[in-house]
py3Dmol code that shows the C-alpha trace and the ligand (Angstrom):
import py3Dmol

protein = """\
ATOM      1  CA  UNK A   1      96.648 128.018 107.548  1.00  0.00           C
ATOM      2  CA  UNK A   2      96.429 126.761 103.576  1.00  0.00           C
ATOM      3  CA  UNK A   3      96.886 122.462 103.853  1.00  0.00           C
ATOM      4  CA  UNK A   4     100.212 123.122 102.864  1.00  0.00           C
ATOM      5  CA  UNK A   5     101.630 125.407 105.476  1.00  0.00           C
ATOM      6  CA  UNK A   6     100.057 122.675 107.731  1.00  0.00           C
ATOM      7  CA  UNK A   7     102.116 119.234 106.217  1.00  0.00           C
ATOM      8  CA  UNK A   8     105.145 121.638 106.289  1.00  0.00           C
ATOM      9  CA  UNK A   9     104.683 122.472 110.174  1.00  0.00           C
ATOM     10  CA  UNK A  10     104.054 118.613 110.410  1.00  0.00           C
ATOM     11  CA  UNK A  11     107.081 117.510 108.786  1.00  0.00           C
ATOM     12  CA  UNK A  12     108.989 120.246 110.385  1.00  0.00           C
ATOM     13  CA  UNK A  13     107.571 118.631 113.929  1.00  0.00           C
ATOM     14  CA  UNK A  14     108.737 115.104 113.013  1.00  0.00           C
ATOM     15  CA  UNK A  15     112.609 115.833 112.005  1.00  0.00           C
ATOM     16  CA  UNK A  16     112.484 118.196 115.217  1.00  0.00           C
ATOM     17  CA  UNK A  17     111.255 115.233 117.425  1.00  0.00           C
ATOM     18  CA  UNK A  18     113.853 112.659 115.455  1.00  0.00           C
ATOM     19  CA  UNK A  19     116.859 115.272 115.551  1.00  0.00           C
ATOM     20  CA  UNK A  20     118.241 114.546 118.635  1.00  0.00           C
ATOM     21  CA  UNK A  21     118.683 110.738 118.211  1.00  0.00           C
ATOM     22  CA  UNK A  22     120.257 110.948 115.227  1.00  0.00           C
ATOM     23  CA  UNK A  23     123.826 110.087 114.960  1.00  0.00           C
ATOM     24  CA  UNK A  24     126.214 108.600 112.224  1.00  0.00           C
ATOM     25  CA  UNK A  25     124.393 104.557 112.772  1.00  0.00           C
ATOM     26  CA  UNK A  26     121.249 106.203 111.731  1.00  0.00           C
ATOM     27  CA  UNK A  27     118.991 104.742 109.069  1.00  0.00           C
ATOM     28  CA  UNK A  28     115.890 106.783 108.093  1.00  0.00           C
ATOM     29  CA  UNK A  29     113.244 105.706 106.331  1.00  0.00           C
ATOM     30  CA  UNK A  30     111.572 108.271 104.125  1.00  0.00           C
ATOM     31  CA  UNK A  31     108.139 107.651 102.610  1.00  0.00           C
ATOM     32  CA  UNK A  32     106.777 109.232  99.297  1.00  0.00           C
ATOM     33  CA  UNK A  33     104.477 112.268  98.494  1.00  0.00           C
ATOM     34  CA  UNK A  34     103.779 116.299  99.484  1.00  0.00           C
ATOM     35  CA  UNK A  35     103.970 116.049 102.981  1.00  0.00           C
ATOM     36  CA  UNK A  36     106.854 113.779 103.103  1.00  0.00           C
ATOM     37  CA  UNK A  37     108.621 116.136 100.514  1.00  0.00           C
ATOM     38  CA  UNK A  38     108.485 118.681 103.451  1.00  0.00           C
ATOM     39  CA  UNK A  39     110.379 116.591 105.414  1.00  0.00           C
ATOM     40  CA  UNK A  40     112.934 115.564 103.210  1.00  0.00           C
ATOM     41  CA  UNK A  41     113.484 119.390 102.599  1.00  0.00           C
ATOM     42  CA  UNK A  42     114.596 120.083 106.480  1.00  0.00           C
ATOM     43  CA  UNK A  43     116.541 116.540 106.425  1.00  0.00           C
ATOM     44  CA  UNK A  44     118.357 118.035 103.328  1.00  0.00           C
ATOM     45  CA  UNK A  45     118.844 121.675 104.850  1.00  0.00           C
ATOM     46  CA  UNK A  46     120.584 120.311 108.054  1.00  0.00           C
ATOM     47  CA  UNK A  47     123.339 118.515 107.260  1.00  0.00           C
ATOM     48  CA  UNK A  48     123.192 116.151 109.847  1.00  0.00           C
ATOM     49  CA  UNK A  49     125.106 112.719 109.773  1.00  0.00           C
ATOM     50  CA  UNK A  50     123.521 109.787 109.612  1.00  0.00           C
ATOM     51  CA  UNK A  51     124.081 106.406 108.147  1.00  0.00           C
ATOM     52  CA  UNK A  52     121.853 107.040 105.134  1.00  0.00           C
ATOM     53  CA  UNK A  53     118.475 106.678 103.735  1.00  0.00           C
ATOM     54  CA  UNK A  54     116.239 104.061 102.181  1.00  0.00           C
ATOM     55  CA  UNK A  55     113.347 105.244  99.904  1.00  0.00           C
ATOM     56  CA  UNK A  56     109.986 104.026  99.353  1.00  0.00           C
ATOM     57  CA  UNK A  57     110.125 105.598  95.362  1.00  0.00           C
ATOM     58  CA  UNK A  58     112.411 106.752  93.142  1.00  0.00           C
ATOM     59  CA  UNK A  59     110.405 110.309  93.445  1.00  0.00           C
ATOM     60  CA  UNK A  60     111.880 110.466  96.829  1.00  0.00           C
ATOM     61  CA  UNK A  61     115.456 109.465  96.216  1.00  0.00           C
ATOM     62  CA  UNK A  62     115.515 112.289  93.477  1.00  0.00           C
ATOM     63  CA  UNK A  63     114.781 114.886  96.064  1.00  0.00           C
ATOM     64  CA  UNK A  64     117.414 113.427  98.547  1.00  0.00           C
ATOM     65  CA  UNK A  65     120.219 115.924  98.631  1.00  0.00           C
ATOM     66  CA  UNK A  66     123.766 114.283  97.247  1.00  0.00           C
ATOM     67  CA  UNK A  67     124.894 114.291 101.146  1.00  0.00           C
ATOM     68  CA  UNK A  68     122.653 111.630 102.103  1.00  0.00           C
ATOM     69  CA  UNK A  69     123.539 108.395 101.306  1.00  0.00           C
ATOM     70  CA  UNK A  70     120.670 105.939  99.626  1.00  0.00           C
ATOM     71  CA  UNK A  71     119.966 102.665 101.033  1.00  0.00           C
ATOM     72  CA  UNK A  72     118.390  99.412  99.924  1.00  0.00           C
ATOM     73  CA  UNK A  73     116.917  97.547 102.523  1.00  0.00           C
ATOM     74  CA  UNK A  74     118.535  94.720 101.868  1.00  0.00           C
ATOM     75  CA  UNK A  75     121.572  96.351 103.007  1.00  0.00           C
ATOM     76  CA  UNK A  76     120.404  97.360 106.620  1.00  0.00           C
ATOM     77  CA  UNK A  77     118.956  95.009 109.731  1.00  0.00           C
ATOM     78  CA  UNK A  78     116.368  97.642 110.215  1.00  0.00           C
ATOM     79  CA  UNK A  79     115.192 101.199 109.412  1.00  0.00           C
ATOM     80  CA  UNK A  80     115.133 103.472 113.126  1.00  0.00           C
ATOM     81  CA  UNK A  81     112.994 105.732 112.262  1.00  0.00           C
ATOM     82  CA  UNK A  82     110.459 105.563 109.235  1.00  0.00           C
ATOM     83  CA  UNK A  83     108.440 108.898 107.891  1.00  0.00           C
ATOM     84  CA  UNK A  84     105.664 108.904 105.860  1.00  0.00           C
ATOM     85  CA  UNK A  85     102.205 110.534 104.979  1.00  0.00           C
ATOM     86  CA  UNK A  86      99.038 109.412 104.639  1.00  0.00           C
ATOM     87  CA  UNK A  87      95.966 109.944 102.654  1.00  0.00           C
ATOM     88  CA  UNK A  88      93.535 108.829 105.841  1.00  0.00           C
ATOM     89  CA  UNK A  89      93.879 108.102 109.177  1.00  0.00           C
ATOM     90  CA  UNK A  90      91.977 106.904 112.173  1.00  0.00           C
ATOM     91  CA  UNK A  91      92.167 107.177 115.686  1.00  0.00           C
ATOM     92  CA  UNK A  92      94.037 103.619 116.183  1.00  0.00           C
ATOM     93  CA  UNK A  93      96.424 105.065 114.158  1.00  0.00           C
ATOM     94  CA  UNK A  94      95.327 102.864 111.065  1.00  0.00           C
ATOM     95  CA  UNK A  95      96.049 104.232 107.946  1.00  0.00           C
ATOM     96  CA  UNK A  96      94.952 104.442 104.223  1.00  0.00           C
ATOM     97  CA  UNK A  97      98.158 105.059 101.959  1.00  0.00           C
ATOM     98  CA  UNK A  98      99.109 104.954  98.205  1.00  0.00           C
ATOM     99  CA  UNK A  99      97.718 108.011  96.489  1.00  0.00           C
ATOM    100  CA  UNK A 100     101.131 108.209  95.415  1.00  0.00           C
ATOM    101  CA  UNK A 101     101.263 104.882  94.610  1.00  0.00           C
ATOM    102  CA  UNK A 102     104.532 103.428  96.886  1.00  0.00           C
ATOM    103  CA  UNK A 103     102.021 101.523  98.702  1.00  0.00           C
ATOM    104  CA  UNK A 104     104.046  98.821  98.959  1.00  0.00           C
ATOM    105  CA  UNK A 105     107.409  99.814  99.574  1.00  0.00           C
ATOM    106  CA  UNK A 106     106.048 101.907 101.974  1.00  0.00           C
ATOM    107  CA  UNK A 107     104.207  98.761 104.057  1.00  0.00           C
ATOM    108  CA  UNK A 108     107.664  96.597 103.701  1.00  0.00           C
ATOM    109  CA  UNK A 109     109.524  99.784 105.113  1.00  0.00           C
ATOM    110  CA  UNK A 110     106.630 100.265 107.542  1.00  0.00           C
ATOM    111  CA  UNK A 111     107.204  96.983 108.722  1.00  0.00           C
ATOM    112  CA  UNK A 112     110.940  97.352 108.998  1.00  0.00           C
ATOM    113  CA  UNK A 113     111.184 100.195 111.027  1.00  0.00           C
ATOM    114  CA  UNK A 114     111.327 100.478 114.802  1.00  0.00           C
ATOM    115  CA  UNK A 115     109.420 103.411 114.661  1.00  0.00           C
ATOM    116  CA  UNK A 116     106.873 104.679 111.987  1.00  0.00           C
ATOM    117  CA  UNK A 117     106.279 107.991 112.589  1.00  0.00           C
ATOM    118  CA  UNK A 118     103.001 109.522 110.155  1.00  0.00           C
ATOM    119  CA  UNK A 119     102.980 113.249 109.242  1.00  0.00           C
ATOM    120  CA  UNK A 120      99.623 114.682 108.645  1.00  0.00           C
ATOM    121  CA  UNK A 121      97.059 117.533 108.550  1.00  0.00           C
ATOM    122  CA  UNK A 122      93.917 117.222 110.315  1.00  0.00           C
ATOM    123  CA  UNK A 123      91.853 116.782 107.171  1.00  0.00           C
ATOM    124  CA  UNK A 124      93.251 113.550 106.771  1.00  0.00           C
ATOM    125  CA  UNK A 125      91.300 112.154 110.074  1.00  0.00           C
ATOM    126  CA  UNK A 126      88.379 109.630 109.258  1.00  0.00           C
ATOM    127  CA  UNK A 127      86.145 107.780 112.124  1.00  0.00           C
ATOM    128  CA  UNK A 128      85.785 105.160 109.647  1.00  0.00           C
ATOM    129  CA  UNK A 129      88.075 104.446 107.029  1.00  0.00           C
ATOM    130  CA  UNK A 130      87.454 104.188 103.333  1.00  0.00           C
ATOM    131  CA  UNK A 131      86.412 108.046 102.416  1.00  0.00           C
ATOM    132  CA  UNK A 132      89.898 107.975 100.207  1.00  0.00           C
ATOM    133  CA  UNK A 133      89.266 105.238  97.954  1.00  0.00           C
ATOM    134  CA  UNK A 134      91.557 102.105  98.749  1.00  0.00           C
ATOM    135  CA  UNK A 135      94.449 101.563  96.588  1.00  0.00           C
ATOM    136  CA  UNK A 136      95.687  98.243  95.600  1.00  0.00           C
ATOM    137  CA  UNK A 137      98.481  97.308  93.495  1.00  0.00           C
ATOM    138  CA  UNK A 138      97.802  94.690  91.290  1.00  0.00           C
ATOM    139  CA  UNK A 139      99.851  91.935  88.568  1.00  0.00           C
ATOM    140  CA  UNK A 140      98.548  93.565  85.119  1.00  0.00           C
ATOM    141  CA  UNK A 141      96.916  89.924  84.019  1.00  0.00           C
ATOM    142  CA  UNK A 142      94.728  90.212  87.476  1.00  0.00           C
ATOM    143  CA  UNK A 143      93.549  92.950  87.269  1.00  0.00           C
ATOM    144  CA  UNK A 144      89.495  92.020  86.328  1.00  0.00           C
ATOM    145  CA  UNK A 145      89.633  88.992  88.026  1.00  0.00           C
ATOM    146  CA  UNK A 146      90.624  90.795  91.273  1.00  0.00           C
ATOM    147  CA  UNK A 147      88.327  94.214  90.525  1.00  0.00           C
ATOM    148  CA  UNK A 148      85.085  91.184  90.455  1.00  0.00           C
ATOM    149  CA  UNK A 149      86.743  89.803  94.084  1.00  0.00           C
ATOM    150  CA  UNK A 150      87.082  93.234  95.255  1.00  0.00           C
ATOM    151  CA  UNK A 151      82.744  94.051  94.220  1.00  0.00           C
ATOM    152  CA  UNK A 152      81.880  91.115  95.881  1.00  0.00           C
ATOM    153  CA  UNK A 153      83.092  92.818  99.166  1.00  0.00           C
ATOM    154  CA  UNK A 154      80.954  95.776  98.250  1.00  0.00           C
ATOM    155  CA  UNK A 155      83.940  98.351  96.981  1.00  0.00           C
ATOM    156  CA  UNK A 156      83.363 100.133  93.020  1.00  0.00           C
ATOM    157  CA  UNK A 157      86.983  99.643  92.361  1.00  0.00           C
ATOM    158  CA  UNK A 158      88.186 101.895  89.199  1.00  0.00           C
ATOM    159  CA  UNK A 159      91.573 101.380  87.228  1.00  0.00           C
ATOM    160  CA  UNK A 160      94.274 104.062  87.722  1.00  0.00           C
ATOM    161  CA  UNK A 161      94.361 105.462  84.261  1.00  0.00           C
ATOM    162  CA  UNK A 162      98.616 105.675  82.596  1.00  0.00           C
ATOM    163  CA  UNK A 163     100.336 104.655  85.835  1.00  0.00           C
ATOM    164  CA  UNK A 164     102.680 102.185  86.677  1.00  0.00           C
ATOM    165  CA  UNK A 165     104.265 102.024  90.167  1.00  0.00           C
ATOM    166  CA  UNK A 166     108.034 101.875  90.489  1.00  0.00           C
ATOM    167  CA  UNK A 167     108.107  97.950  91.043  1.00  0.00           C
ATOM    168  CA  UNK A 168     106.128  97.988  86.990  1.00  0.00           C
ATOM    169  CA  UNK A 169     102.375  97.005  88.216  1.00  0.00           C
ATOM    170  CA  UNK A 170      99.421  98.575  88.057  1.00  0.00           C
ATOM    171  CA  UNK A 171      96.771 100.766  90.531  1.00  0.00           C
ATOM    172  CA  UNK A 172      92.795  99.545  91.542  1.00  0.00           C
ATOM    173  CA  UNK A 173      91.307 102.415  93.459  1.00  0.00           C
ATOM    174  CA  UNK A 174      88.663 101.161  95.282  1.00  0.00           C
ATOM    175  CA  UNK A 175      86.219 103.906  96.358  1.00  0.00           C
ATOM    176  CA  UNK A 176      83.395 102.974  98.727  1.00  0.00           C
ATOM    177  CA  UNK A 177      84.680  99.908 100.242  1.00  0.00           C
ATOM    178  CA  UNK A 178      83.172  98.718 103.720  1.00  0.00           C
ATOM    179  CA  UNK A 179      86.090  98.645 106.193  1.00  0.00           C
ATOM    180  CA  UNK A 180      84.480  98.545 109.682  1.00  0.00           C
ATOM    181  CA  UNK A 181      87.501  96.018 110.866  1.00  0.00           C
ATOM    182  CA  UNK A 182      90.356  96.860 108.369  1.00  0.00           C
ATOM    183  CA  UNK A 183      92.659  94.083 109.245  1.00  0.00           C
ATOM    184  CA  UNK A 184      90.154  91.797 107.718  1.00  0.00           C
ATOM    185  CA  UNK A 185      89.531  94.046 104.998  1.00  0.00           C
ATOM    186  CA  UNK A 186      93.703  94.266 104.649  1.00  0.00           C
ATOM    187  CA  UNK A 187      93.930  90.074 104.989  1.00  0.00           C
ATOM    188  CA  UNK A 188      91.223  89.432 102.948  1.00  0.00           C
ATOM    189  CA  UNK A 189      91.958  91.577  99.835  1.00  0.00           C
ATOM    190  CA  UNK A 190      95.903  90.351  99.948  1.00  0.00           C
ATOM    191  CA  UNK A 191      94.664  86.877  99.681  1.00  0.00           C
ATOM    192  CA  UNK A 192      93.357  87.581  96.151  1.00  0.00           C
ATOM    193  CA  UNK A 193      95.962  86.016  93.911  1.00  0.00           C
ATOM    194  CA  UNK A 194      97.844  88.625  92.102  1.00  0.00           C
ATOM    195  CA  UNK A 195      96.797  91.290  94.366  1.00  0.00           C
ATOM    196  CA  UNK A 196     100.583  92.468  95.332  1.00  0.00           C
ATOM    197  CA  UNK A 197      99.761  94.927  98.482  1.00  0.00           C
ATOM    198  CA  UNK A 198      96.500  97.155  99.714  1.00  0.00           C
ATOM    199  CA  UNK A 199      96.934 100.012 100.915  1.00  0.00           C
ATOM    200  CA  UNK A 200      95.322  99.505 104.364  1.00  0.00           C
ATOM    201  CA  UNK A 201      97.806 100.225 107.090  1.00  0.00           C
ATOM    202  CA  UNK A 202      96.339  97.966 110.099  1.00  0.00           C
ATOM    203  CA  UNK A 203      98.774  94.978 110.374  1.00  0.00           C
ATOM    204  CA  UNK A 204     101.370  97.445 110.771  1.00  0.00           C
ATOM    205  CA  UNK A 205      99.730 101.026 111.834  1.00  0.00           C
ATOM    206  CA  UNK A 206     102.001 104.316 112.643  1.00  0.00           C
ATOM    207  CA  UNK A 207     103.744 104.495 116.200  1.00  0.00           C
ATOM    208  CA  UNK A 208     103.066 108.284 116.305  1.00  0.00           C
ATOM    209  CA  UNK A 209     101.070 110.527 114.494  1.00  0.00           C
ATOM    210  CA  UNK A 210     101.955 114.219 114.238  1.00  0.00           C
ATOM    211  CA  UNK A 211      98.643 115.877 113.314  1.00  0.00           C
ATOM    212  CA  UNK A 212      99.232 119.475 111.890  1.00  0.00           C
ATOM    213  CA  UNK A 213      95.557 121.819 112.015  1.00  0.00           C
ATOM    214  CA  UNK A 214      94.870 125.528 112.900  1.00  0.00           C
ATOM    215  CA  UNK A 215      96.716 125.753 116.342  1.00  0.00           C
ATOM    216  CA  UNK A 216     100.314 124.613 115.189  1.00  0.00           C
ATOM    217  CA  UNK A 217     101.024 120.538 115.643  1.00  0.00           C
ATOM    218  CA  UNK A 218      99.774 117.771 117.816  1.00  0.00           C
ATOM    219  CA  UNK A 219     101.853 115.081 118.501  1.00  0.00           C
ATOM    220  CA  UNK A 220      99.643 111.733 119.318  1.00  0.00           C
ATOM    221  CA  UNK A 221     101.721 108.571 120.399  1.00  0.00           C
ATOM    222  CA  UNK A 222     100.099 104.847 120.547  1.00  0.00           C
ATOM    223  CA  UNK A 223     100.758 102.979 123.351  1.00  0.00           C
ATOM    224  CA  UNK A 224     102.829  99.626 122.820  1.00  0.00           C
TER     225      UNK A 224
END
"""
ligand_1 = """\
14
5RP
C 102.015 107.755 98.742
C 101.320 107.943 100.037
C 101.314 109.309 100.612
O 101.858 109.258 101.891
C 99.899 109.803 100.685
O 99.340 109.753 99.396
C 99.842 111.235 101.232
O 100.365 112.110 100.280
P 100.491 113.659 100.545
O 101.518 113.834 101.627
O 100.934 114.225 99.229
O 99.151 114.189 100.968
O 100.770 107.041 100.616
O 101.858 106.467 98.243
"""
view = py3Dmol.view(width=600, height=400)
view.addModel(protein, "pdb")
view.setStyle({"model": 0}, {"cartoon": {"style": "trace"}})
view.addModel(ligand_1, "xyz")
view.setStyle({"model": 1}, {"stick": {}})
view.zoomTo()
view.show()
């Protein structure tokens, strides 16, 4: 199975295990990139009611189909169910995120939803975080000051070359960054001034993690 039959069966798994609990009150969450397109795909076949949406980019709330209704956060008291990729993930169910660059809408929604269910393919598994380099958004004017912060921790970090993220900053990619507790790591880099979120996913790590490989889908729950 190619890597993208296997996000499809993923994200095919997740709206399976969701389906049943969703009714008219629903909000979803919907996060941003390949995998998470695969979802939005079956969400927009099925017709299902359900409250509406809320979006961690803009790239996602294009795909949305007209039937579902878009959200802002500020609008709801919390998100029920929250889907998203990944680019790494461990077995705590920590997470790297942001090659897409929604890092941060995606933590706030994270962090606003009951449950955050992570859609993956098994080549996304580290034991140790920090093979996909670390992305941080960053306030344009900060961006050397935090990049010298960020070597001093031992991480290369490199500037995302002609992107701007949907809330107008700008990308570090940090590749090679030490991140044997990532909490810390996570804490530690969003105390930089300027820094505006990190990508590390450890404050607030997936509830369940539907891992997609050769055999068809596995779905791995943390216990609360
Ligand atoms: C976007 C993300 C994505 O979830 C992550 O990059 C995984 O993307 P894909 O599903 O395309 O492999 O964090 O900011």
């Amino acid at each position: 199975m190619n890597q993208d039959l296997k996000k499809k069966s993923s994200a095919i798994a997740a709206f399976e295990l969701i389906l049943p609990k969703l009714n008219k009150d629903t909000v979803l969450g919907i996060g941003t990139g390949s995998t998470t397109n695969f979802f939005i795909e079956e969400l927009n076949a099925s017709k299902v009611e359900i409250k509406g949406a809320v979006c961690s980019s803009a790239a996602s709330e294009s795909h949305l189909s007209k039937n579902i209704t878009i959200i802002s956060l500020n609008e709801v008291h919390a998100i029920d169910f929250y889907i998203d990729g990944a680019d790494e993930y461990n077995d705590r169910f920590e997470l790297i995120k942001g090659g897409g660059g929604a890092l941060t809408r995606e933590k706030i929604l994270a962090y606003s939803s009951d449950m955050f269910i992570c859609i993956v393919d098994d080549s996304k598994h580290s034991d140790l975080l920090g093979k996909f380099p670390l992305p941080i958004e960053v306030i344009e004017i900060a961006r050397s000051a935090i990049s010298r912060e960020v070597m001093k921790m031992g991480g290369r970090p490199v500037y995302r070359n002609d992107f701007i993220t949907d809330n107008g900053n700008q990308i570090i990619d940090v590749h090679n960054m030490p991140m044997d507790i990532p909490f810390e790591v996570e804490n530690k880099i969003n105390n930089i001034p300027g820094v505006v979120e990190n990508g590390i996913f450890s404050n607030r790590k997936a509830d369940v993690i539907i891992k997609a490989n050769e055999d068809g889908n596995e779905v791995l729950c943390i216990e609360k």
